[in-house]
C-alpha positions as CSV (number, residue, x, y, z in Angstrom):
1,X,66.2,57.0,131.9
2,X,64.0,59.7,133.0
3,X,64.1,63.7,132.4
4,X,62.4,66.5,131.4
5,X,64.5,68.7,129.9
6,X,63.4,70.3,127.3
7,X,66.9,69.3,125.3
8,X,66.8,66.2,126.7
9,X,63.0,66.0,124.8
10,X,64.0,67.3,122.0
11,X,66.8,64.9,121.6
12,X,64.7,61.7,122.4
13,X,62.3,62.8,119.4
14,X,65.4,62.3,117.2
15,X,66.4,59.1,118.4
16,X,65.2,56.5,115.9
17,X,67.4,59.0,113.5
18,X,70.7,59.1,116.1
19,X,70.3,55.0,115.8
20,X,70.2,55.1,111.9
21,X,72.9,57.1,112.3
22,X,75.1,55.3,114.6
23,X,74.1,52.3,112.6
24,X,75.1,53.5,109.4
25,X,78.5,54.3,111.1
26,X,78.8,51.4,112.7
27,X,78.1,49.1,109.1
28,X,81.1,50.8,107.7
29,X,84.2,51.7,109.8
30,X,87.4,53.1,108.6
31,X,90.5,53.2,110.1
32,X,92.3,55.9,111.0
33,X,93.5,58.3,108.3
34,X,91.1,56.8,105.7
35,X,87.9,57.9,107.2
36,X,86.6,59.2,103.7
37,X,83.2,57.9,103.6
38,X,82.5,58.5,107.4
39,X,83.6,62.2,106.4
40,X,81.4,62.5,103.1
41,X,78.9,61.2,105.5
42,X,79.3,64.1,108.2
43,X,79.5,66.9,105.4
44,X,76.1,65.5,104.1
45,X,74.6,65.6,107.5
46,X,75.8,69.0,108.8
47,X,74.3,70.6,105.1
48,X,70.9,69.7,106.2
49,X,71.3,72.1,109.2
50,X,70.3,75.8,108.2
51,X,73.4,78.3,108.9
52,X,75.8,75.7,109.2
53,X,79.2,76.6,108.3
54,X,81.4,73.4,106.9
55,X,84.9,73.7,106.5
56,X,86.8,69.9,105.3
57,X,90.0,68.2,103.9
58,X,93.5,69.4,104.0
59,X,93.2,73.3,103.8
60,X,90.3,73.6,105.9
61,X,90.9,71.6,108.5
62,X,94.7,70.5,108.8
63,X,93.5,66.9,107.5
64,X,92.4,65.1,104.4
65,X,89.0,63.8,106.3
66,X,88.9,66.2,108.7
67,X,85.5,67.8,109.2
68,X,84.5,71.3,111.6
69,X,80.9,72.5,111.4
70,X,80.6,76.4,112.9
71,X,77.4,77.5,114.1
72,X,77.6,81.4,114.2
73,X,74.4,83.1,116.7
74,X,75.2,86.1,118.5
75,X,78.3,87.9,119.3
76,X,79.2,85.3,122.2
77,X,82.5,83.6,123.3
78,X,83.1,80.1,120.7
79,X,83.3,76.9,121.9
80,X,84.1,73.8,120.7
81,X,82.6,69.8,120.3
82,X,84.5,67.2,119.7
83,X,84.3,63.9,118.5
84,X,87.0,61.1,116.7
85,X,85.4,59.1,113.6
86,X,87.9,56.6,113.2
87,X,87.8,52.4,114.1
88,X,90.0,50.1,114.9
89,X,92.1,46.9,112.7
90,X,89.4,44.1,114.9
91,X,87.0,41.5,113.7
92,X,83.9,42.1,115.1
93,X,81.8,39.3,116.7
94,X,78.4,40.9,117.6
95,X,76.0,39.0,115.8
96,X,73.9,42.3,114.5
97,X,72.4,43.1,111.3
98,X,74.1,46.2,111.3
99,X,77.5,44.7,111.7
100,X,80.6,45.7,110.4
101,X,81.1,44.8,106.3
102,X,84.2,45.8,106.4
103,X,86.7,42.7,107.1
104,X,89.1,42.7,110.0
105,X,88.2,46.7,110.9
106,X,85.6,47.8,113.5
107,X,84.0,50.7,116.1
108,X,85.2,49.0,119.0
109,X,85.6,52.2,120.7
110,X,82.3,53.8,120.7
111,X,83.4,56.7,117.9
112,X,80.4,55.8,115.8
113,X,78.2,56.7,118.6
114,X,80.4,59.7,119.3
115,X,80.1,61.2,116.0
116,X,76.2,60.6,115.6
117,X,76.1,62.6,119.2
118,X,77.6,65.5,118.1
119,X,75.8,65.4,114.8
120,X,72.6,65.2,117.3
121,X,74.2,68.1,119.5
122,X,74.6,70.3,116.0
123,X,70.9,69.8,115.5
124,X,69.8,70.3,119.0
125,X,72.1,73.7,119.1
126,X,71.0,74.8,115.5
127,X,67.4,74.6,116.7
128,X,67.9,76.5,120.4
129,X,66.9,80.3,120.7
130,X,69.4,80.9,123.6
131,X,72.4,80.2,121.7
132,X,74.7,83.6,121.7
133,X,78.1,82.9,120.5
134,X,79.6,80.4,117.9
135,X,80.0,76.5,117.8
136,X,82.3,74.5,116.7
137,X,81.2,70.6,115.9
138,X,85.0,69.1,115.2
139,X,84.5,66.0,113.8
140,X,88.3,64.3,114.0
141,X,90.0,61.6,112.0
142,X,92.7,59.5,113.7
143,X,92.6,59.7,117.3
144,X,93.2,55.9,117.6
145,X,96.2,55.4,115.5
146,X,99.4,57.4,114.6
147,X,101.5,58.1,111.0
148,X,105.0,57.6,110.4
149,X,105.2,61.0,112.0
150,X,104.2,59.3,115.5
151,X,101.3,62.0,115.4
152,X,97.3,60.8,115.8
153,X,94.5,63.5,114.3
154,X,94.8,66.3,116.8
155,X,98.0,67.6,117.1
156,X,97.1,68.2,113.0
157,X,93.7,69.9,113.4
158,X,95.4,72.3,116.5
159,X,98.5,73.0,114.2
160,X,96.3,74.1,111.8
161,X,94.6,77.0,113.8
162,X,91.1,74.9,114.9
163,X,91.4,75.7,118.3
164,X,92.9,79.5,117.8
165,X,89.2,81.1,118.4
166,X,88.3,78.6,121.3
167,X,87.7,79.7,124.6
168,X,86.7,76.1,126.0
169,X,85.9,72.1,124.3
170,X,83.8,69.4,125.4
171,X,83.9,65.9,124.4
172,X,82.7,62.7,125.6
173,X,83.3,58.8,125.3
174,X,81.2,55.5,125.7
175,X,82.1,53.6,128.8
176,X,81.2,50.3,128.5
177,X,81.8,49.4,132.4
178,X,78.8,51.6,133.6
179,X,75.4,50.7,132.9
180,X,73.3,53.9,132.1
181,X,72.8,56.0,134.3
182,X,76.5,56.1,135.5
183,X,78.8,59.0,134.1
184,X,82.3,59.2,134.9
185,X,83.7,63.0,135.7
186,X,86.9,64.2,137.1
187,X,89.0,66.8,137.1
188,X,92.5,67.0,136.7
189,X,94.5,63.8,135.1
190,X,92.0,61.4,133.9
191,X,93.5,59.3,131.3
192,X,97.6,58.8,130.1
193,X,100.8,59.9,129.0
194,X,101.3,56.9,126.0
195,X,104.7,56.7,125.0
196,X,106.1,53.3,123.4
197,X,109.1,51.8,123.2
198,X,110.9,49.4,120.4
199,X,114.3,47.9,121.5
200,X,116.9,45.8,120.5
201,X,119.5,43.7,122.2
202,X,122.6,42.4,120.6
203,X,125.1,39.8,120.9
204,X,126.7,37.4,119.1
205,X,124.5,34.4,118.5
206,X,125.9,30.8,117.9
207,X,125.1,27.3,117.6
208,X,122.3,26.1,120.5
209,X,124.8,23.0,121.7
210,X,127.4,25.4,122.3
211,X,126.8,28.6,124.3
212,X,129.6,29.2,126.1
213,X,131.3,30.3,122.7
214,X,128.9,32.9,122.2
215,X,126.7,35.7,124.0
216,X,122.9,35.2,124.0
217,X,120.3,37.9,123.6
218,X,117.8,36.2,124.2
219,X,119.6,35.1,128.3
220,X,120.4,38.9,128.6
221,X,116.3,40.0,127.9
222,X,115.8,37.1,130.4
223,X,117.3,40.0,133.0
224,X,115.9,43.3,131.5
225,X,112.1,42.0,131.6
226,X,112.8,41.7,135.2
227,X,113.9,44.5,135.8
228,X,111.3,46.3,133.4
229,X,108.8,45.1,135.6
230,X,109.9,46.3,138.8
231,X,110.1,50.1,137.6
232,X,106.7,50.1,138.6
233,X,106.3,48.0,141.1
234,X,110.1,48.8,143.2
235,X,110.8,52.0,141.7
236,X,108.3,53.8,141.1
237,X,105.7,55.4,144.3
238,X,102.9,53.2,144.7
239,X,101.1,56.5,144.9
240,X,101.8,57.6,141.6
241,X,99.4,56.0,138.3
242,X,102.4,54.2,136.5
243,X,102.6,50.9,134.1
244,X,105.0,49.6,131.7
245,X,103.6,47.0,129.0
246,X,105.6,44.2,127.0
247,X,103.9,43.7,124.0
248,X,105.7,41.8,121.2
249,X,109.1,39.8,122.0
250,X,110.8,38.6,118.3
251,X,114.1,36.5,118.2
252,X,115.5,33.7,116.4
253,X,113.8,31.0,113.7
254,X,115.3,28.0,114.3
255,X,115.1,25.8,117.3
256,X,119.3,25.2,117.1
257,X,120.5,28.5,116.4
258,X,121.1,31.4,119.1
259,X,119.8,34.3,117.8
260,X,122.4,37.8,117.1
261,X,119.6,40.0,118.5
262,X,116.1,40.0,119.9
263,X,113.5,42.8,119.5
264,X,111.0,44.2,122.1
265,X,108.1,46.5,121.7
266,X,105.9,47.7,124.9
267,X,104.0,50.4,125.9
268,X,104.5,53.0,129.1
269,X,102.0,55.1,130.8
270,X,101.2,57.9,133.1
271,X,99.9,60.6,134.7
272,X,102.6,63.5,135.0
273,X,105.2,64.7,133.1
274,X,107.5,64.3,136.2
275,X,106.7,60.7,136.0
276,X,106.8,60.4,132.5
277,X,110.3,61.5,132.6
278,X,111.4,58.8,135.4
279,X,109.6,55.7,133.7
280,X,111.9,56.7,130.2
281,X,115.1,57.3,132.3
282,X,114.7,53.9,134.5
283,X,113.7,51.9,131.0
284,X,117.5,53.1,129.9
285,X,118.9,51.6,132.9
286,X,116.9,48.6,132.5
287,X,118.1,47.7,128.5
288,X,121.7,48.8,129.9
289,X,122.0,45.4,132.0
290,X,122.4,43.9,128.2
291,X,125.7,46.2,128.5
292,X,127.3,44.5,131.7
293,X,126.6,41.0,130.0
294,X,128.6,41.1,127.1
295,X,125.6,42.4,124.6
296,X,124.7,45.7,123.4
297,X,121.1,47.3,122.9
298,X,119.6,50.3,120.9
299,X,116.3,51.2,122.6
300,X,114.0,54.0,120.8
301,X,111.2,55.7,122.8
302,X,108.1,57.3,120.7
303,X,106.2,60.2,122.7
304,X,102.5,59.9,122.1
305,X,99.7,61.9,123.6
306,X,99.9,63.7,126.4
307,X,97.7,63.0,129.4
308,X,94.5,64.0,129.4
309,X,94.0,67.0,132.0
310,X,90.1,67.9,132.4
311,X,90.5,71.5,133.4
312,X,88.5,72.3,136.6
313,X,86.2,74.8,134.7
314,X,85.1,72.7,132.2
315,X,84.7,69.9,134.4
316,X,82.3,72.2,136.5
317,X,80.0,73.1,133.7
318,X,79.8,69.1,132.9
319,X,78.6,68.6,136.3
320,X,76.3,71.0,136.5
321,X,74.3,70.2,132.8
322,X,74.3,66.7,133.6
323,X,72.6,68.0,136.9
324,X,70.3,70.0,134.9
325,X,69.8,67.2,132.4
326,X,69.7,64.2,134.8
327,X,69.0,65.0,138.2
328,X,68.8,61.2,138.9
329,X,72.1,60.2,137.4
330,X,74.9,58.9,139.3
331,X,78.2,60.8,138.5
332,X,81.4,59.0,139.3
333,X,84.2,61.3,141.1
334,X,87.0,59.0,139.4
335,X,89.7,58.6,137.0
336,X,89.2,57.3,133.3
337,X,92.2,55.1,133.6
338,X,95.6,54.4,132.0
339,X,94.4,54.2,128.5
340,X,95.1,57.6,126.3
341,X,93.3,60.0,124.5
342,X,94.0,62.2,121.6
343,X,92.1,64.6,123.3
344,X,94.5,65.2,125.5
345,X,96.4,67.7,123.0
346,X,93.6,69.8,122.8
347,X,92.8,70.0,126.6
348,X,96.4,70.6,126.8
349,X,95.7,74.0,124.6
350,X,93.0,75.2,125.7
351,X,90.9,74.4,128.9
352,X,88.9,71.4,127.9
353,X,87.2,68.1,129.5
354,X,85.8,65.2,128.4
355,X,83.4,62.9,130.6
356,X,82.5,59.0,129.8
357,X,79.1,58.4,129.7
358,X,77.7,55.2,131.2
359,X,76.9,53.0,128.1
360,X,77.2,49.4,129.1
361,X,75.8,45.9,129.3
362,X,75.6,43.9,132.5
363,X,76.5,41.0,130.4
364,X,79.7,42.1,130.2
365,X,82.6,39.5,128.7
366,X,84.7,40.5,125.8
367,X,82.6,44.1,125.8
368,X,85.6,46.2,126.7
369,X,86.8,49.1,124.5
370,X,89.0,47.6,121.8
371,X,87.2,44.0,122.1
372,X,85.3,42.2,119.2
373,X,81.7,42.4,121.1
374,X,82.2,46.0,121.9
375,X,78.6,47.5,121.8
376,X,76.8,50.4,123.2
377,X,72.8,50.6,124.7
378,X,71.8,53.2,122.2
379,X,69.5,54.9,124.7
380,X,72.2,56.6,125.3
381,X,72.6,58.4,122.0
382,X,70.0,61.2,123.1
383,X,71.3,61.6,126.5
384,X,75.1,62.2,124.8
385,X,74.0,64.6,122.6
386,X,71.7,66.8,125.1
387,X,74.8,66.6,127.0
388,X,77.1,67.8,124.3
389,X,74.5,70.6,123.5
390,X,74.0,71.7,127.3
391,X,77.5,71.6,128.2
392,X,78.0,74.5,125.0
393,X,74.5,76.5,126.1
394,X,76.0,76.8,129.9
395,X,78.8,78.0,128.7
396,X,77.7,80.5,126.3
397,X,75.2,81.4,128.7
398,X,77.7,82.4,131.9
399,X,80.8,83.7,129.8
């Protein structure tokens, strides 16, 4: 990876420091909404940068690890970084000496490299003469998980005013599928609607050498799988990003004993609200079948976070720092996918965008996001934060 930008220099200087970083991160994960020492960590970080603001916890920042550096130089417009600090409940298998010490919990996602980039970007901007207007670095717990309130990390920080001053946000993610080099960008819907679903259908239950006296749940879900799986595939457009998940089935615990009830859980994703609206009315129909053959169902549907929209402005000033940055580097016209993205609540407040960043091995079985040899070519630590950094200076500089 080639460029001379002078960011892009100043960045690479730091980058046995971003490593130690991401490193450190990476040693010690925390899941979401327990992110304590990742956020002790930021706070200690962000006070070695001269005129740093730091505002954390529950008052400050709408949660208990939540963390929001500001960065006031000039009379300027304010915009926003953001980047999620939390991991995920999976043993890691990397064979590393930084590997994760904490059992069963890991950065399979690429948020310890995102928070050591925006820590990098803080320094990078903190440093630059042409900054005129204010920063915000958000530094955001939970964007993996949800509470008993079905809410992840951003929907709290927003509530709590983070965004009221914001005239645009950035944010980036690893993608482990591109090499680097390769940076994903598009505009529009770029990641999904994630609702889930946790039903239950009901009948009778009985003695296995005797059906007939009985009705069976488990004969009835037989039915409503099928026609689960054809909402997408019969009746739903082809045209339109759609896909219904089963991913936990529970009945019975005996081998002679119909079961009174079986439980399902699954996931359903999409693009639009329009969409979002069918897949939840044609899941209904589907559990209703249950109805028709003698059972009974109770089916509960959980919103999550909204789709991720990249709004066309911010998209623009993406393309052109990564033009400015890296000239040579490949930029991928194409959606993210059908995974979701707490991010999405805050592009859906305020015009936002968030690009994925080429970060992959070639090598690259069981390296997905959320798999146990998730890793990241930490070259690309300086080029995320100059990006971070150049995305806020273009904007700062043309508002």
């Amino acid at each position: 990876m080639h460029s001379d930008h002078a960011l892009f220099k100043k960045a690479l200087s730091m980058q046995s420091q971003l490593s130690e970083w991401r490193r450190y991160l990476h040693r010690y994960p925390e899941l979401s909404f327990r992110e304590k020492k990742t956020s002790d960590f930021v706070q200690r970080e962000l006070e070695k940068i001269p005129g740093m603001e730091i505002f954390s916890g529950q008052q400050e920042t709408g949660m208990e690890t939540g963390v929001v550096g500001r960065l006031r130089k000039g009379e300027g417009p304010v915009t926003a970084l953001r980047a999620d600090m939390d991991a995920l409940p999976i043993e890691e298998e990397n064979q590393i000496y930084y590997k994760s010490e904490h059992h069963g919990v890991m950065h399979a996602c690429g948020h310890d490299a995102h928070t050591t980039m925006l820590l990098g970007a803080a320094h990078l901007l903190a440093d630059d003469e042409h900054v005129n207007g204010t920063i915000k670095f958000i530094f955001q717990p939970a964007e993996e998980m949800t509470n008993e309130e079905g809410l992840s990390g951003a929907p709290y920080m927003i509530q709590h005013g983070i965004l009221d001053d914001v005239s645009i946000a950035f944010a980036l993610h690893m993608d482990p599928e591109y090499t680097p080099g390769t940076v994903r960008l598009h505009a529009g819907a770029s990641m999904a609607n994630v609702d889930t679903f946790e039903a239950k259908i009901k009948g009778t239950g009985g003695h296995g050498a005797y059906p007939h006296l009985g009705t069976d749940p488990v004969w009835m879900l037989s039915f409503v799988i099928q026609a689960i799986q054809g909402i997408c595939s019969r009746r739903t457009s082809p045209l339109v990003p759609a896909v219904i998940s089963i991913g936990e089935v529970k009945a019975g615990s005996s081998t002679n004993v119909i079961p009174d009830h079986v439980t399902v859980q699954g996931t359903m994703r999409s693009y639009d609200k329009d969409t979002r609206r069918h897949l939840e009315t044609e899941l209904q129909q589907a559990f209703s079948i249950a109805e028709s053959m003698g059972g009974s169902y109770e089916l509960n549907i959980e919103k999550g976070e909204p789709a991720l929209y990249n709004h066309p402005e911010a998209v623009k000033i993406l393309a052109k720092t990564i033009n400015e940055i890296f000239p040579d580097f490949s930029v991928r016209n194409e959606p993210y996918g059908l995974g979701g993205e707490d991010f999405g609540y805050m592009a859906d407040t305020i015009p936002a965008a968030m690009l994925f960043l080429g970060a992959g091995f070639s090598e690259k079985e069981n390296r997905g996001l959320h798999m146990p040899r998730f890793d990241i070519q930490e070259e690309m630590l300086p080029a995320g934060a100059s990006l971070l950094a150049g995305a806020a200076l273009h904007y700062l500089r043309n508002a």
